[in-house]
N, CA, C and O atoms as CSV, one atom per row, in Angstrom:
chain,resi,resn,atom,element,x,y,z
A,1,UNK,N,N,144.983,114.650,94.018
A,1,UNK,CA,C,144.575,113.303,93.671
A,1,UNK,C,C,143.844,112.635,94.832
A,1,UNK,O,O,142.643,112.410,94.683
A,2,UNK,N,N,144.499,112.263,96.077
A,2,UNK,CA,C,143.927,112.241,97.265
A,2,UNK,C,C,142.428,112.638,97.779
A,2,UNK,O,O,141.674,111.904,98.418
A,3,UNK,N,N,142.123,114.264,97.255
A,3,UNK,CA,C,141.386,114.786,97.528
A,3,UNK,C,C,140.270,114.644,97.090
A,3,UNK,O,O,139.175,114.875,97.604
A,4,UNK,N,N,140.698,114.047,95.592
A,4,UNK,CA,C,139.658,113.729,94.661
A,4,UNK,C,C,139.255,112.265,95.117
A,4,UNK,O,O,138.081,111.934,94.949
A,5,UNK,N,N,140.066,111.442,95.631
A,5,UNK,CA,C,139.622,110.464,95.892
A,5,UNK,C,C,138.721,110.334,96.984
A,5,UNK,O,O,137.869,109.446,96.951
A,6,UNK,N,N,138.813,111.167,98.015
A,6,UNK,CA,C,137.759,111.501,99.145
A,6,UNK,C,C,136.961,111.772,98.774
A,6,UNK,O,O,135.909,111.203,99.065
A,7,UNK,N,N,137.019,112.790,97.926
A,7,UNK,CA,C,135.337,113.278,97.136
A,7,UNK,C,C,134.882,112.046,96.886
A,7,UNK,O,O,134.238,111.497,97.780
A,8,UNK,N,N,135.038,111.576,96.042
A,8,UNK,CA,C,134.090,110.528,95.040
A,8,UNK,C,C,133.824,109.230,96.563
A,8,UNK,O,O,132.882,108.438,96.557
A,9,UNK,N,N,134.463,109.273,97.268
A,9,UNK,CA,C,134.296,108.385,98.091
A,9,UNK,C,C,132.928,108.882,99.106
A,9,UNK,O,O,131.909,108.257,99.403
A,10,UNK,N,N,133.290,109.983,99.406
A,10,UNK,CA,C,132.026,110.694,100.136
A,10,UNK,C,C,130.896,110.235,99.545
A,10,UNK,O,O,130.112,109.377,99.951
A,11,UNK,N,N,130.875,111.043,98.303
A,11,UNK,CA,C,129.594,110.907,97.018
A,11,UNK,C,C,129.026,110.015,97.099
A,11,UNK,O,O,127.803,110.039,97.237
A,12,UNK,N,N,129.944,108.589,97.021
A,12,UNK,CA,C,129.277,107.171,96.925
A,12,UNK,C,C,128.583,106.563,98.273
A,12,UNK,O,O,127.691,105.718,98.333
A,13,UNK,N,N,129.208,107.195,99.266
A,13,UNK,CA,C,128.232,106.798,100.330
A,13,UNK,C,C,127.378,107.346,100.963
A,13,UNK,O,O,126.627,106.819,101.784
A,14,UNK,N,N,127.442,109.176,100.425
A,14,UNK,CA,C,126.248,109.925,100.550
A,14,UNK,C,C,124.933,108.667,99.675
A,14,UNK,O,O,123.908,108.342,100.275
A,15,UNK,N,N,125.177,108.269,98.602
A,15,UNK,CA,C,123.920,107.952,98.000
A,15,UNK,C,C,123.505,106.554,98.225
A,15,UNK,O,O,122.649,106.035,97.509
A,16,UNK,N,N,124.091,105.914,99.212
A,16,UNK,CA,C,124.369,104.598,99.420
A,16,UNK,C,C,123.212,104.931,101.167
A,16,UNK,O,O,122.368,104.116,101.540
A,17,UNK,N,N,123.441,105.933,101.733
A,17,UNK,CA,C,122.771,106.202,102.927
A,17,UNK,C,C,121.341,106.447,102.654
A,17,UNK,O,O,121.067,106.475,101.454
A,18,UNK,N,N,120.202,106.661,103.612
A,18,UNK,CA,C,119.268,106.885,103.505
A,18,UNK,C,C,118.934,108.658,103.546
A,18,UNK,O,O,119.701,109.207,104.337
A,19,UNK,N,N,117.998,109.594,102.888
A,19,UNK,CA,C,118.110,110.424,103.093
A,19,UNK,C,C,118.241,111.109,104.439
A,19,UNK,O,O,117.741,110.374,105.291
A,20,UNK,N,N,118.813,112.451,105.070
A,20,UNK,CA,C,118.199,112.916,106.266
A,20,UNK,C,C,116.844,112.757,106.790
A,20,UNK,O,O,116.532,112.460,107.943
A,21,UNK,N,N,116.078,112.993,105.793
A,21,UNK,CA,C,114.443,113.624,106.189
A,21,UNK,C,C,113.659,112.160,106.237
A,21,UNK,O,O,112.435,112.083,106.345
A,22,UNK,N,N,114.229,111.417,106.175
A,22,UNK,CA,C,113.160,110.209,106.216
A,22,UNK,C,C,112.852,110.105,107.340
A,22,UNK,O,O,113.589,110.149,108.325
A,23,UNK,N,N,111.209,109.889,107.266
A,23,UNK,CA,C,110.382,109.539,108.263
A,23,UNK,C,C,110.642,108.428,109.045
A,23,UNK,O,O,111.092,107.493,108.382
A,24,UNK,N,N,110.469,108.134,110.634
A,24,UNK,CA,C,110.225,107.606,111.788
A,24,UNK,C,C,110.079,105.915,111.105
A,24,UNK,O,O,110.771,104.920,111.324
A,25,UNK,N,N,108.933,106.104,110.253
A,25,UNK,CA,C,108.431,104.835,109.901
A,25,UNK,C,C,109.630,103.935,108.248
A,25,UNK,O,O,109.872,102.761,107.972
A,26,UNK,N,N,109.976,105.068,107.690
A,26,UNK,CA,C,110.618,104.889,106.602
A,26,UNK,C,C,112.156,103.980,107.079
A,26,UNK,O,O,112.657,102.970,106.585
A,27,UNK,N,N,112.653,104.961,108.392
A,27,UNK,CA,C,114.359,104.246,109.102
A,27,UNK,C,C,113.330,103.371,109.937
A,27,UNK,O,O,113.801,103.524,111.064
A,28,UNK,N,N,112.453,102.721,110.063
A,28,UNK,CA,C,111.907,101.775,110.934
A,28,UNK,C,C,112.436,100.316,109.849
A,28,UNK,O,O,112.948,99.201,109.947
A,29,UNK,N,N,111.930,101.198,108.906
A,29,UNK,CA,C,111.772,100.294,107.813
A,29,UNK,C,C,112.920,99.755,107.198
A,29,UNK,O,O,113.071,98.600,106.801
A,30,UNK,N,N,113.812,100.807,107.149
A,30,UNK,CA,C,115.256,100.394,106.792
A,30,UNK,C,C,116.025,99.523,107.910
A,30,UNK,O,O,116.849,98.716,107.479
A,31,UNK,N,N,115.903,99.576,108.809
A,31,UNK,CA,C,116.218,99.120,109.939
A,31,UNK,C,C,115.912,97.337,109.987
A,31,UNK,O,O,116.726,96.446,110.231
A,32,UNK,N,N,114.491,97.226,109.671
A,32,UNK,CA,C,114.259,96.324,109.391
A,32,UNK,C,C,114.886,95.215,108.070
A,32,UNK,O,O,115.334,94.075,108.186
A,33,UNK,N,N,114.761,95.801,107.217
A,33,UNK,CA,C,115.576,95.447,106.118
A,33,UNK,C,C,116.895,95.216,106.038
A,33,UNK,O,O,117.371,94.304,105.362
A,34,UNK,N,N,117.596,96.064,106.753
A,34,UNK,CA,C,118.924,96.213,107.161
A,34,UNK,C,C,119.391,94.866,108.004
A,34,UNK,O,O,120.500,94.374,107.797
A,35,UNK,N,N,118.459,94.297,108.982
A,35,UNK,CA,C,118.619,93.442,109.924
A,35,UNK,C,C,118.471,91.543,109.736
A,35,UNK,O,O,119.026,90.519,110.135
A,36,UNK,N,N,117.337,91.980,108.859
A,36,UNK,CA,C,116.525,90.716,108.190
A,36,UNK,C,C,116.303,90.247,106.921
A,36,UNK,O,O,115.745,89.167,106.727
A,37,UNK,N,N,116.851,91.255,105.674
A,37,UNK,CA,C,116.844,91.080,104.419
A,37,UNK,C,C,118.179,91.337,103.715
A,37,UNK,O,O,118.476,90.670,102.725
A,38,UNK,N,N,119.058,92.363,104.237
A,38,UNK,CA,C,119.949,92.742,103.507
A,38,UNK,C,C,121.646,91.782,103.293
A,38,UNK,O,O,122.735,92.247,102.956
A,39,UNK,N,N,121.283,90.386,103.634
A,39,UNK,CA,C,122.033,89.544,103.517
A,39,UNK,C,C,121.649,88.643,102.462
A,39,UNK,O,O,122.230,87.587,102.212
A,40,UNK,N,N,120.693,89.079,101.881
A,40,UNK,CA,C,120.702,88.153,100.250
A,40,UNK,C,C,119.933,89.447,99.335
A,40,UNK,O,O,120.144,89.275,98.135
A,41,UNK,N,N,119.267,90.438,99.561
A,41,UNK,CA,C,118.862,90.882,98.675
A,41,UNK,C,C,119.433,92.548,99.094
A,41,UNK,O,O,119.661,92.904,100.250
A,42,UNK,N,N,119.620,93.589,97.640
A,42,UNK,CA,C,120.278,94.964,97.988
A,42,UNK,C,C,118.975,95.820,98.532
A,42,UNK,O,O,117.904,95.784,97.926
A,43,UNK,N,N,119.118,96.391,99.418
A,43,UNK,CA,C,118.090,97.371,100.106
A,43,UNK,C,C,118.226,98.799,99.698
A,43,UNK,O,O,117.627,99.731,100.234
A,44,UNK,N,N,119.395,98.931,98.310
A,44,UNK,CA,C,119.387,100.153,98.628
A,44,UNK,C,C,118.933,100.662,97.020
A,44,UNK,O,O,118.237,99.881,96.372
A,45,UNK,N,N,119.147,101.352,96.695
A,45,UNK,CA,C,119.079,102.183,95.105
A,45,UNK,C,C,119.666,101.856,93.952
A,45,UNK,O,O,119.178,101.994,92.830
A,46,UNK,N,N,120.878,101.353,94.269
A,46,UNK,CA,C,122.217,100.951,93.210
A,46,UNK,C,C,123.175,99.477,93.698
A,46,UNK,O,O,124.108,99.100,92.989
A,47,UNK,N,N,122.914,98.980,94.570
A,47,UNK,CA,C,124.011,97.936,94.621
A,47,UNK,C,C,123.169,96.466,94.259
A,47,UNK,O,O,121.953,96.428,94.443
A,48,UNK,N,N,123.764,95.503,93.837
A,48,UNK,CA,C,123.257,94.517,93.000
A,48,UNK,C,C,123.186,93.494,94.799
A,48,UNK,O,O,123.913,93.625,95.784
A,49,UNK,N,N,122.163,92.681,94.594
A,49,UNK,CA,C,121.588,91.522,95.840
A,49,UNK,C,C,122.800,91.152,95.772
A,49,UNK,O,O,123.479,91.194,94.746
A,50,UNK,N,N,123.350,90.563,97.400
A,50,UNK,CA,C,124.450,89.711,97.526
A,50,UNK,C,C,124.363,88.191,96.501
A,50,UNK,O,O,125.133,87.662,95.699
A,51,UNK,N,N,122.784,87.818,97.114
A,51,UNK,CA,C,122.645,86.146,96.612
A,51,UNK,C,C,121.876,86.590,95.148
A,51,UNK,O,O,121.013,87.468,95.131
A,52,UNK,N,N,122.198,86.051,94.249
A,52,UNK,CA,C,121.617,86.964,93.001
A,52,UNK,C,C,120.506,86.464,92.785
A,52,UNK,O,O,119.762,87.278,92.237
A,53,UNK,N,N,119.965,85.316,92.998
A,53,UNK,CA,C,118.473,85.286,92.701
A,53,UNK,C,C,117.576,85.986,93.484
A,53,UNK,O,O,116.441,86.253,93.089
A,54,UNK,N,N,118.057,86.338,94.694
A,54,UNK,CA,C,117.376,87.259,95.729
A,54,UNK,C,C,116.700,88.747,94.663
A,54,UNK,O,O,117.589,89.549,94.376
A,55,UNK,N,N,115.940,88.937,94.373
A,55,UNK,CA,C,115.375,90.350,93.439
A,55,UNK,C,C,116.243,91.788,94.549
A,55,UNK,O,O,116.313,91.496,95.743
A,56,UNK,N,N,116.693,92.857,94.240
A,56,UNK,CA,C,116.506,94.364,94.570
A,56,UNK,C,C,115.374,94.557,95.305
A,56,UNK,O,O,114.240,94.181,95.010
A,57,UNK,N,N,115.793,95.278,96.469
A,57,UNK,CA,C,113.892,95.499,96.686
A,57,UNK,C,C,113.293,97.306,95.860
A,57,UNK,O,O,112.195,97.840,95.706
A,58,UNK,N,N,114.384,97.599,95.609
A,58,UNK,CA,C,114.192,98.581,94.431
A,58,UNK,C,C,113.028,98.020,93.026
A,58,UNK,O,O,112.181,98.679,92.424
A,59,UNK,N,N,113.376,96.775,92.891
A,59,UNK,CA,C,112.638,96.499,91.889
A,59,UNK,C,C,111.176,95.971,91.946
A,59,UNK,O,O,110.283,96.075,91.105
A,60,UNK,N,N,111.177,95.300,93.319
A,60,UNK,CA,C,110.018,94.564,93.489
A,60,UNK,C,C,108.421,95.119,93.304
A,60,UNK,O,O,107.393,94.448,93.216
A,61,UNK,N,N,108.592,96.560,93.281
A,61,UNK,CA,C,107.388,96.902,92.856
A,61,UNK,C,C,107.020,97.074,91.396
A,61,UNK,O,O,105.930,97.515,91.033
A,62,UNK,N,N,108.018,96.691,90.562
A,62,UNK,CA,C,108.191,96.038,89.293
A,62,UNK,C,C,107.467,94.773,88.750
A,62,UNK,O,O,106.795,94.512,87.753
A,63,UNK,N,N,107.872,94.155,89.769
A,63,UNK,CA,C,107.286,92.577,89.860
A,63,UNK,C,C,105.828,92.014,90.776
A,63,UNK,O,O,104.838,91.412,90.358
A,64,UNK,N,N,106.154,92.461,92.090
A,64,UNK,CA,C,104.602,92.504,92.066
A,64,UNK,C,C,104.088,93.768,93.172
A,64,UNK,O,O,104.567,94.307,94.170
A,65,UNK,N,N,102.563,93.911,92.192
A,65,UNK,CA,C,102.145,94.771,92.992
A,65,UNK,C,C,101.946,94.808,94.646
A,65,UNK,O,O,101.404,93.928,95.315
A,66,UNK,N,N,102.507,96.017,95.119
A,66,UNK,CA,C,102.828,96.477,96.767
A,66,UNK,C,C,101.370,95.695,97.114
A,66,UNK,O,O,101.456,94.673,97.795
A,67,UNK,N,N,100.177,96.095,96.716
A,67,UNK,CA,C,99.103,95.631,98.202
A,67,UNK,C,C,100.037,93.757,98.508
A,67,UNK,O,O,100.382,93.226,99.564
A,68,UNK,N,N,100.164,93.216,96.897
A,68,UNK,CA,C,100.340,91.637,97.209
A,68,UNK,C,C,101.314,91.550,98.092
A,68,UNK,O,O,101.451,90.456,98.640
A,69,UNK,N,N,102.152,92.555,98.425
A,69,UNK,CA,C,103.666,92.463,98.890
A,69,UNK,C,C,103.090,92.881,100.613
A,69,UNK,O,O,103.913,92.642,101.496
A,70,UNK,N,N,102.056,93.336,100.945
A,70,UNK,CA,C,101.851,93.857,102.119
A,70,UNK,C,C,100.795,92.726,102.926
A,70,UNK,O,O,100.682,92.646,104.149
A,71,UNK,N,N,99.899,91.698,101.686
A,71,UNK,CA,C,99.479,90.696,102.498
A,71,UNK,C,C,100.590,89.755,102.171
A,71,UNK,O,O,100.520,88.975,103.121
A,72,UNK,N,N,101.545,89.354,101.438
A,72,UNK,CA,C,102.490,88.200,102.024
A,72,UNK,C,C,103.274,88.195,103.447
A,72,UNK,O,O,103.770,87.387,104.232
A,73,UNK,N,N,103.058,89.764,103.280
A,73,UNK,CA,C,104.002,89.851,104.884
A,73,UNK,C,C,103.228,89.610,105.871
A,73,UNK,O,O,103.725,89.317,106.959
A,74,UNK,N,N,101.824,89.684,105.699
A,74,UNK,CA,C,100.955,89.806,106.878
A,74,UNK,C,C,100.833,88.318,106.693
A,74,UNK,O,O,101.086,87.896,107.822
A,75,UNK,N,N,100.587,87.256,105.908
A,75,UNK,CA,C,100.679,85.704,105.977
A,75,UNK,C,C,101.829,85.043,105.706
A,75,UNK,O,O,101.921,83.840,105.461
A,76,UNK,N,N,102.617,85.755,105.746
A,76,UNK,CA,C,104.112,84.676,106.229
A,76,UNK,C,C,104.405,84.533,104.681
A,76,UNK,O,O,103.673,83.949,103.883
A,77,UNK,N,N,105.813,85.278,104.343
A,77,UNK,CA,C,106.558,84.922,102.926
A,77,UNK,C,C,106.796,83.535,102.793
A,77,UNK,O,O,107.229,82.955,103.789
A,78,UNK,N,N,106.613,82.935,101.830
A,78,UNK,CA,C,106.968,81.357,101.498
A,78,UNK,C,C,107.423,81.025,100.246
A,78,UNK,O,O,106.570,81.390,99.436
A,79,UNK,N,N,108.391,80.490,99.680
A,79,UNK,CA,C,109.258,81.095,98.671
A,79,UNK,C,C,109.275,78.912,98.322
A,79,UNK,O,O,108.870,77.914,98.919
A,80,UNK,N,N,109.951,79.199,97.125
A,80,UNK,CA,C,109.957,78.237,96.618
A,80,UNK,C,C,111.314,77.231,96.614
A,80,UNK,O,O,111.503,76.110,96.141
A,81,UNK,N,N,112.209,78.215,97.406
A,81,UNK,CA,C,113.703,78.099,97.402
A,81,UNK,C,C,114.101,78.368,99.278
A,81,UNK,O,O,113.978,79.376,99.973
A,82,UNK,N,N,114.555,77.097,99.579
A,82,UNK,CA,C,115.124,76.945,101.012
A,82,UNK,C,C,115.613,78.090,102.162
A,82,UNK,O,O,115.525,78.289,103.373
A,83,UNK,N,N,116.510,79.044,100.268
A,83,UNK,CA,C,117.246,79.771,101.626
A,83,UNK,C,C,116.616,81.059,102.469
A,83,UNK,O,O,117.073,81.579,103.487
A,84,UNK,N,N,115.215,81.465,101.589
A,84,UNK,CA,C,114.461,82.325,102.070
A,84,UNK,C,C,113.961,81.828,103.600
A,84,UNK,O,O,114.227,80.633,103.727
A,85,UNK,N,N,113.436,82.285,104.575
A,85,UNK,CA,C,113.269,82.180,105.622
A,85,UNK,C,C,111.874,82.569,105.812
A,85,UNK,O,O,111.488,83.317,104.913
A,86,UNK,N,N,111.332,82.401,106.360
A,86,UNK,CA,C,109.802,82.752,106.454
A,86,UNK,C,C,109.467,84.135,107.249
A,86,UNK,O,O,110.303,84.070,108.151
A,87,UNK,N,N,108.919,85.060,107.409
A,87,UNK,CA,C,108.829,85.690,107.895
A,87,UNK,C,C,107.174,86.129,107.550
A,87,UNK,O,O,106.596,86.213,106.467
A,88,UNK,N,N,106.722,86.350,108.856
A,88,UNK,CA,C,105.476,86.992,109.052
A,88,UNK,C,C,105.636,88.619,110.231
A,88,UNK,O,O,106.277,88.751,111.274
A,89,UNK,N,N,104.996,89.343,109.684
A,89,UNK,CA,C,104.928,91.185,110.028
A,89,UNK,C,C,103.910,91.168,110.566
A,89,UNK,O,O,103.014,90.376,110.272
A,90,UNK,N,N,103.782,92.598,112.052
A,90,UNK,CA,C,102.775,92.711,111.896
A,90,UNK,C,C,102.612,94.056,111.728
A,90,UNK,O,O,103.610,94.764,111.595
A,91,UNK,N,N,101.558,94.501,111.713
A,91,UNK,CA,C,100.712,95.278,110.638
A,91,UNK,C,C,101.769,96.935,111.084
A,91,UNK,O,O,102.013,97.603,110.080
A,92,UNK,N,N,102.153,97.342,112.007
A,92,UNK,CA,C,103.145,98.479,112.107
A,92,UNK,C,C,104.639,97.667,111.081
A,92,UNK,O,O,105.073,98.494,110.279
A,93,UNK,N,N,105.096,96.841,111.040
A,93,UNK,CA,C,106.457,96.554,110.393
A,93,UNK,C,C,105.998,96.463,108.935
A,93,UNK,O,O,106.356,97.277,108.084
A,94,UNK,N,N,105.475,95.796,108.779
A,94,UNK,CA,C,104.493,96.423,107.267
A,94,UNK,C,C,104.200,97.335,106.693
A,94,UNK,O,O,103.950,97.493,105.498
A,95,UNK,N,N,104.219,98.227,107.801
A,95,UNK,CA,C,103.288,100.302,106.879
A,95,UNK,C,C,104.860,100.626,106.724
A,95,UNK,O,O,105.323,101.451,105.936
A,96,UNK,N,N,105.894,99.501,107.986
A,96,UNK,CA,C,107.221,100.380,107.779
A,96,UNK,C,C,107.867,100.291,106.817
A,96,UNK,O,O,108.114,101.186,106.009
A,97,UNK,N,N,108.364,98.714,106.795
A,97,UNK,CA,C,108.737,97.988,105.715
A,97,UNK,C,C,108.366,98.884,103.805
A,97,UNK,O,O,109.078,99.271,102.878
A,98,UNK,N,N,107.089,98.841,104.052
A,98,UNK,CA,C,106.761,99.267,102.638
A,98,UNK,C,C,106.884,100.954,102.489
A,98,UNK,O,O,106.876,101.630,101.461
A,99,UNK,N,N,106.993,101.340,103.792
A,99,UNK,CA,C,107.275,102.492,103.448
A,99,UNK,C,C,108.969,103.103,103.031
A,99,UNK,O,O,109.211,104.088,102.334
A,100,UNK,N,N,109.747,102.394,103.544
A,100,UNK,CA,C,111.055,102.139,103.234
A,100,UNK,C,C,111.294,102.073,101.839
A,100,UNK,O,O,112.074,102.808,101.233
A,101,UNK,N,N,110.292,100.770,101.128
A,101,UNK,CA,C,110.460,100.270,99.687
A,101,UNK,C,C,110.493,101.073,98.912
A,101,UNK,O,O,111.229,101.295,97.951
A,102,UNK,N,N,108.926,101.960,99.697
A,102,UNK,CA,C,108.959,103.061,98.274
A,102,UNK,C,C,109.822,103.919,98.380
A,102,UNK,O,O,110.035,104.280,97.223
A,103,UNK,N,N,110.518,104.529,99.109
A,103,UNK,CA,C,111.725,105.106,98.869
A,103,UNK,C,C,112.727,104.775,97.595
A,103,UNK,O,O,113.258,105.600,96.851
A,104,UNK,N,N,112.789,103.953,97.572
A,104,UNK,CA,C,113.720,102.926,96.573
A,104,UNK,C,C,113.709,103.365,94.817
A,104,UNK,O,O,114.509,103.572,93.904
A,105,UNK,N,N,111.757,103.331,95.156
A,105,UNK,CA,C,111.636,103.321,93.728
A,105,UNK,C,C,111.562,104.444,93.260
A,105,UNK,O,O,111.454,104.601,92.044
């Protein structure tokens, strides 16, 4: 029983981690996300945003297309709602950032 419970516990955080093989720029990217986003929105594959209006960034290429998502970062995110924070990238945290995303999807 125990044993089984380790398993499934492993499992869930094997898929909760980022792969081994991800690229330099991809854990740049997670890193980033990890540091600066992942306190209102989920960074990963399966877990739902802490703050729920915050979108998945799993989904966001759902909603809007990546180039728009790569110049908001380059002119400073500006949101319509307080608790977002502004943030402006520059052009390396950006190739990272989005390279991270697409992982996701």
């Amino acid at each position: 029983m125990i044993r089984r419970i380790l398993m499934s516990l492993a499992l869930t955080l094997m898929s909760l981690t980022p792969a081994a093989a991800a690229s330099p720029g991809e854990q740049r990217g997670r890193t980033f996300a990890l540091n600066n986003c992942a306190r209102c929105h989920s960074i990963d594959k399966v877990t739902p945003s802490p703050l729920k209006i915050a979108p998945p960034f799993r989904t966001l290429h759902k909603r809007y297309p990546i180039e728009t998502i790569a110049e908001a970062l380059a002119e400073g995110i500006q949101t319509g709602h307080p608790t977002m924070p502004e943030f402006q990238l520059d052009p390396d945290q950006i190739h990272d950032l989005l390279a991270y995303m697409k992982t996701l999807e």
